[in-house]
N, C-alpha and C positions, 0 to 999 in steps of 0.2 A: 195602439202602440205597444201595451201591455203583450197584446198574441203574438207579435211581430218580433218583441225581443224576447220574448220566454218561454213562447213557446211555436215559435216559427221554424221554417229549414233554415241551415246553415247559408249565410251571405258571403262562402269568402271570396268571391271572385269581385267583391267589391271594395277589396286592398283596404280593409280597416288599419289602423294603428293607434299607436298611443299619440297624443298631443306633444310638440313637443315645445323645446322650455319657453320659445317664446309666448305660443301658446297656453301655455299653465301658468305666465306671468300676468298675461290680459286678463285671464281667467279668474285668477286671486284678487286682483285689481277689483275688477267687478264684481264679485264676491263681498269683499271688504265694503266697497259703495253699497251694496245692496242692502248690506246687515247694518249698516249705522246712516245712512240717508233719511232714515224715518226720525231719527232723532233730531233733525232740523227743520221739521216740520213748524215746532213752535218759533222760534226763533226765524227764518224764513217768512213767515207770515207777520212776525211783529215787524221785521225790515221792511215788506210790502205796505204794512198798513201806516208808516211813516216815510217811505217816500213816493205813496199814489193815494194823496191824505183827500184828492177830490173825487174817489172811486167809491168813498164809503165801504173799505176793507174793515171787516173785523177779525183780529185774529185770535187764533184758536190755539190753545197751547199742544203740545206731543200727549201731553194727559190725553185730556180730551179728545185729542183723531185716536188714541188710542183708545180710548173709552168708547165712541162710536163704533168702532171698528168691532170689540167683544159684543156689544149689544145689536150690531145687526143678525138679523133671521137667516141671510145667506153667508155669514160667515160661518152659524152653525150647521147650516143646511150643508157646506163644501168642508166644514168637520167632521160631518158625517159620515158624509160619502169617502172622505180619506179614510176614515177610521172602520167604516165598513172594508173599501179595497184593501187595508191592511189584516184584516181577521181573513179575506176571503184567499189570500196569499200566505196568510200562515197554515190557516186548514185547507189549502189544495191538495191535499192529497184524500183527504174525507169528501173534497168535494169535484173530485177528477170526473162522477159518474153523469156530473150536469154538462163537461164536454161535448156530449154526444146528443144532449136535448137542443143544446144551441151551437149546433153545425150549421144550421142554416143562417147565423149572426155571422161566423170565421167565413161563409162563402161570401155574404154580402159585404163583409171587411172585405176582403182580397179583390172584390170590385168596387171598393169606393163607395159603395152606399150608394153609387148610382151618378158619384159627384161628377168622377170623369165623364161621364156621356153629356152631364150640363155644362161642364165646362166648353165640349166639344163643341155644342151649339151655339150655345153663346159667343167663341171664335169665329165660328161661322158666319152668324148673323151678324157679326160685327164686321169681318173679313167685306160681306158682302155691300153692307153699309157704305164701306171705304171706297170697296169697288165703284158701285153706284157712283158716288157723291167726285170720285176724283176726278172728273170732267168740269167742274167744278175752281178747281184747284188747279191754273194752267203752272202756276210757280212764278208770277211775273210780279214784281211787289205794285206796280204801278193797278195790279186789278186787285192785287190782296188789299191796299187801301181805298180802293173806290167801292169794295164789301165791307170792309171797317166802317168808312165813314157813310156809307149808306145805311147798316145797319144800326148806327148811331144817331142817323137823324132819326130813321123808323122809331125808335125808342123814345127820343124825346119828342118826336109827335103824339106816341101815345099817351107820354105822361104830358104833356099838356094838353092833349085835346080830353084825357081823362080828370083833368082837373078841373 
């Protein structure tokens, strides 16, 4: 996403614009939830643990998910890496010369890493699946429930002849 927006070709035939106000209303909305939600975290958890008092909830105060949250190894692990892309976007201009070592990452981005061709297949073999199997599927509810409830005793056969 990084190559794509900063240093990709120009997209304008794809009519960007600005948001407008109802969208920057939604947007603030969700913003606002985003930034103060975690402070209900404790509170949240003490309403659950008093009224699903047979689930054996314990709850955890905002402290504490906060506290877990600094002491996990992947929070600093994905601190890191923020804190590295952010040095590597201040000194790109020192570091413009490593462009040209990894052309062959920007080519494998602009093809997806390969994803599009598994996506492709995977439609495929599903497409074909369907094909296959919709003979199957005449659309008459009278045979859709004689597969239901045949498939239904199958199971309860198994689990009691497995029992």
């Amino acid at each position: 996403m990084v190559w794509l927006v900063f240093f990709g070709e120009a997209r304008t035939r794809l009519h960007a614009h600005d948001a407008t106000a109802a969208m920057r209303v939604s947007l603030a909305l969700l913003t606002v939830g985003t930034i103060f939600t975690w402070q209900l975290a404790g509170p949240f958890a003490s309403f659950l643990e008093v009224t699903l008092p047979f689930h054996s909830l314990h709850a955890v105060g905002t402290a504490d998910v906060v506290g877990e949250i600094l002491v996990a190894p992947l929070t600093w692990v994905a601190l890191g890496i923020i804190s590295l892309g952010l040095l590597a976007w201040l000194r790109r201009d020192q570091l413009a010369f490593l462009a040209d070592r990894f052309d062959w990452l920007a080519v494998a981005a602009s093809k997806s890493f390969g994803f599009e061709w598994i996506n492709a297949q995977v439609i495929g073999v599903t497409q074909a699946v369907a094909n296959a199997l919709r003979v199957t599927q005449p659309g008459h509810l009278s045979w859709n429930l004689v597969g239901i409830i045949g498939g239904l005793v199958a199971v309860l056969i198994l689990l009691t002849w497995g029992a």
